[in-house]
Each structure stands twice: as C-alpha cells, then as structure tokens.
N, C-alpha and C positions, 0 to 999 in steps of 0.2 A: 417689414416693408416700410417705405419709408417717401414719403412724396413733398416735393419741393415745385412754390409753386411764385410768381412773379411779384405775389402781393407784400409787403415791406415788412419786417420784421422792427418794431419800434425798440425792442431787447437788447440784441444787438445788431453789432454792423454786420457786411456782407463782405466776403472774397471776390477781389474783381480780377479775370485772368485775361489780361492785358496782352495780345500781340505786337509785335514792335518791328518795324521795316527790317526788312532782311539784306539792305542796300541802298534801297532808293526810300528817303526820307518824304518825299509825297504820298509814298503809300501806308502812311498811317490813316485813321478816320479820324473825322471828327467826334465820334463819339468814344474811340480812344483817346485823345487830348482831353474831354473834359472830364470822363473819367479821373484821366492823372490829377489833373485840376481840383479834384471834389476831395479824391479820398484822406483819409488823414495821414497816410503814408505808402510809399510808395518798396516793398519789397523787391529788389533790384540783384540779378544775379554779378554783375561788375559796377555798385556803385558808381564807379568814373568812367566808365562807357554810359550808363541810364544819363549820370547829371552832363555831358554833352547833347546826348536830345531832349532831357529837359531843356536846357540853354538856348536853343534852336527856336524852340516853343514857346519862351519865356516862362515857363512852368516851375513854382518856386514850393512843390512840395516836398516834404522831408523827404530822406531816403534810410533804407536798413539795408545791410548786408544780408542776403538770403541767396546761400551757391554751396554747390556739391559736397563742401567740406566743414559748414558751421548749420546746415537745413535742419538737424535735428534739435541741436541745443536752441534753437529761431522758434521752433514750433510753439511752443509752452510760451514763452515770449507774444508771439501774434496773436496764439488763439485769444489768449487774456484780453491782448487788446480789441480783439473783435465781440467779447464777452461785453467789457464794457460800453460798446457800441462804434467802437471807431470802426470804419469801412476799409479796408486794404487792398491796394493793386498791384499784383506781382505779376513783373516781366522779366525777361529773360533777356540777353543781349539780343538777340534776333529771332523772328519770329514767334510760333507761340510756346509757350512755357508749358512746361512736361513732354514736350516731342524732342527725345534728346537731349534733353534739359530742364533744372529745376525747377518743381509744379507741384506734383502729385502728390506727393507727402503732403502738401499745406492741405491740397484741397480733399486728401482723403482725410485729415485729422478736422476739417472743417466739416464734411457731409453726418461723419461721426459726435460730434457735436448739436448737430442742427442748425447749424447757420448754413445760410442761403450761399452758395456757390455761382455766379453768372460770368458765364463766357463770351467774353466779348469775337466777334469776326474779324481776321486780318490776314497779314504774309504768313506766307509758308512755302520751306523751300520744296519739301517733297511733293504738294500740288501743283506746285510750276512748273517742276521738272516732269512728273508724267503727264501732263498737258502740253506741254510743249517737246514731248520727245515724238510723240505720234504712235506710240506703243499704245493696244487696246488700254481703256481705261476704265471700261465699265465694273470690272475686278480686278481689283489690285492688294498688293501687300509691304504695306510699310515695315521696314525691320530695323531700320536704325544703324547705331556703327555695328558692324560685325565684330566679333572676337577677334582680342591683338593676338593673341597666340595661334601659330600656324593648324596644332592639329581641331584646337574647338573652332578655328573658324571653318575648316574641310568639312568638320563633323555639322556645324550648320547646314554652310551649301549645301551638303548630300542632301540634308532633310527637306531644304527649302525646293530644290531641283524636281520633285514630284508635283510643285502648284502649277496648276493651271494660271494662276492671278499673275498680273506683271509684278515682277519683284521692286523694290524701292529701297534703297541704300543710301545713307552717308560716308561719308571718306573723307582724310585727310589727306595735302596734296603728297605728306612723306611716304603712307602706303597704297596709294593707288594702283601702282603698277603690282603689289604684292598681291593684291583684294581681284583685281582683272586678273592676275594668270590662276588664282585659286577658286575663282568665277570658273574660267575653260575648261578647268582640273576636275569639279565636279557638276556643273551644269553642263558643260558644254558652249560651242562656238554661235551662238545666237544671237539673235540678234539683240541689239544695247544701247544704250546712249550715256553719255557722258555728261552734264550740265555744270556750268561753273559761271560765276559774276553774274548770278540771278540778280536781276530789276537794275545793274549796274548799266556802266557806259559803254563797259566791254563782255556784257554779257554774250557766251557762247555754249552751244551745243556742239557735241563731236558723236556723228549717228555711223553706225555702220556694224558689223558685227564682233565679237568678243577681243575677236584678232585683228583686227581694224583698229578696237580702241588699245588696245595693248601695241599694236607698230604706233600708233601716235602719241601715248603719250611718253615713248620711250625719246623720241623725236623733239620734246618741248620741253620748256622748263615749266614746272606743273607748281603752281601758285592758288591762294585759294581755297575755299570749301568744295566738293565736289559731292553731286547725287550721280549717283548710278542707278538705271533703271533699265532695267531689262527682261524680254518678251520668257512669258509662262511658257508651260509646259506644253504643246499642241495635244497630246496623245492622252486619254483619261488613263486612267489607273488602271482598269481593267485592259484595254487596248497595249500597256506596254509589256515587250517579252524583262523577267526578271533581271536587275542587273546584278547577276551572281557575284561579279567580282568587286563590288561594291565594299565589303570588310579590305580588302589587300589593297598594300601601298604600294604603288606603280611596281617596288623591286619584284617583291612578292609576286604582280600580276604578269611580269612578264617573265620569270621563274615558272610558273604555271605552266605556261606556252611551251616554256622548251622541256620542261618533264615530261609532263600527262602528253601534248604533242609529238616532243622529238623534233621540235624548231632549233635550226638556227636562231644563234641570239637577235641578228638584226632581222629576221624573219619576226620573234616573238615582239621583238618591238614594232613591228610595224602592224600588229595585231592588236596592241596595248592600243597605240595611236588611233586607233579603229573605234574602237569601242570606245576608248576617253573622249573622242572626239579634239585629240590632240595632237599638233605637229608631231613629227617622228621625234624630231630633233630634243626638244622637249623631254619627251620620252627617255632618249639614249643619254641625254645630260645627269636625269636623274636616277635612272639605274646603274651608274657609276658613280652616283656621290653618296646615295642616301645608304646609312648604316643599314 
C-alpha cells in the first residue's frame, strides 16, 4: 500500500500533469501557467505545438520531447531528473495527458518510485462533449479511439452495446462515418451526438440519432477532432431477450433466415434489418459483398 500525500518532498521533485486548452487558449488556469513557469522542465508531447503556448504566455521554460514513440527511452531520463530534485510538467497537445495521450507510463514509473504525482484541473474534450450533448451523464464510459481494424472494432461495440453508462468516443474526421455505421451495426440506431470545434469559434454539436448522424456527415466535409457520445443501454441485462445472432456476420445472419425459416432472400433481409436495427438497404448491400 502506498499513500501519497500534499506535504513536499525536499528529496525529490514532483510530476506535474499539466492540462492544456483543447482550443480556446483562455481556458488554461492560472495555476497551470505558473506551474509551467516553476518547473525545471517542461515534458511536451509536440515540442513546437507546447513552445507556441509557451510564446502566448511568455513562458521561457525548457522543453523535452515526451510522445508516443521515444516515452519509453524518456522515462529513465525524467525519473533521474526528478530523483535529483528537478520538478517536471508534462502536457500533451490538448487537454489532459494520458486520456488518449502520452501520461501514464511517466506517472506510473513516478508513483513506483515514490515521488509525488499532482494533477492539476483543466480541458477536456470528453467532458464537454457529454455535457453538452444532453445525454444522461450521471454514468458514463469513456473508451477512447476504437479499434482501426473493422473486425476488433465490431468486436468492441458488441461488448460495449450491453452498458447501461453513456458511451464516450474519439474519432478522427477520416473515419467517422466508418466508426457511425459500425456504431448502427452493433449497437443500434440510438440516440448520439456528434461534438466538434470544442471551446473553438465554430464549435458545433450534431444531435439526433445514429442514422441522423450518419445522413449528416455524409452531407459535410468533416474536418477536425470529433467525440461521439452516445445513449446507454435502456434495458438491464437481465430484462434483455438473448442476442443469439450476435457470433454471425450479417451474411451468415440472413443465411439463417432462409434455411432454418424457408425465407425468401429479401424476406431474410428484412429480418436481419429487424433485429440489427439496421436499414434493409444496408443489409442487402452487405450480403452481396462480404465473402
């Protein structure tokens, strides 16, 4: 067991996890500015992204490269430096560091250590975005980007589709409309929202449900970070009937239909569609492409 506690360690220094405007450069604090100001150096996931808000700030402390692909060989590096007492503040291009972004390694190899770990308060796009979607928010579940490959991200949704908590997604604007029709595919047509240009000048929401946001953003040029967030599960676990055809891929599920039934094919699809909670169309597209 291991307790960490406000009082100063004279030993060494301390990891400071710095959030950083996700848009709107007002909403930093001031006690993130003097943070940056104090520590001996500043752990920054785009060096030349941090030293333009440095710049803003007039904040002339050092910077380190600390991102996805040198975080390891960094680590042995910091901690040393926090051994002999320098203090370090690691941010991330926007918002807070390790939600999506490089963090967790520093501050797990720091709690392991015993140096003091303090998180500072600030932006964050998944809390704007289920606050401002109007989706319940007293449970919710942050997941992050989904899986780039089509069958692990299916195999998430399916699992995530039983939460009662509102779901909470990042996306990028290339697969967005990939990540909404794989949303419809396994959760269903529910209700969603779409958030983009949080804290910006052109920040917007797009509410409505799965197939709302899917005709809209086929309709726009989609630019941009986007959260998705969208409404849990209504029915507990116990209250829902089995989804048996859960294992089979649409071909397979409407194969079903016309064997074990004796459906016509557009009959079995309109069966699929039922139970996917999916356009027919959709349906018939994909039981004549997929191997």
């Amino acid at each position: 067991m291991q307790t960490q506690n406000s009082t100063p360690h004279s030993e060494c220094g301390h990891v400071y996890v710095v959030p950083t405007p996700i848009g709107n450069l007002e909403d930093i604090t001031f006690r993130a500015l003097k943070t940056l100001q104090e520590v001996a150096v500043i752990a920054a996931e785009d060096t030349r992204h941090t030293k333009k808000l440095l710049n803003h700030f007039d904040i002339h402390t050092p910077l380190l490269s600390y991102h996805e692909h040198n975080k390891m060989s960094r680590e042995d590096q910091l901690i040393s430096r926090l051994e002999h007492g320098d203090s370090i503040a690691i941010v991330s291009d926007a918002g807070m560091p390790s939600i999506s972004d490089p963090g967790y390694e520093l501050v797990q190899a720091a709690i392991q250590k015993d140096i003091p770990v303090v998180v500072l308060p600030g932006a964050n796009a998944a809390l704007c975005a289920l606050v401002g979607s109007g989706l319940p928010a007293e449970e919710f579940l942050f997941y992050g980007f989904l899986p780039r490959k089509k069958k692990e991200k299916l195999n998430e949704l399916k699992r995530l589709a039983l939460y009662e908590a509102t779901l909470i997604f990042y996306e990028s604007p290339y697969r967005l409309k990939n990540t909404l029709q794989a949303i419809r595919e396994q959760i269903g047509d529910r209700q969603a929202v779409i958030a983009r240009e949080l804290t910006k000048r052109f920040e917007e929401y797009v509410r409505g449900s799965v197939e709302d946001l899917l005709a809209w953003s086929a309709s726009h040029d989609l630019k941009g970070e986007y959260c998705i967030v969208v409404s849990g599960q209504k029915e507990t676990v116990e209250q829902q009937t089995p989804l048996w055809w859960s294992p089979l891929s649409i071909k397979a599920h409407v194969n079903h239909y016309i064997e074990a039934d004796h459906l016509h094919p557009k009959a079995a699809i309109k069966c699929v569609a039922k139970d996917r909670h999916m356009p027919s169309r959709d349906v018939y597209q994909q039981f004549h492409t997929d191997d």
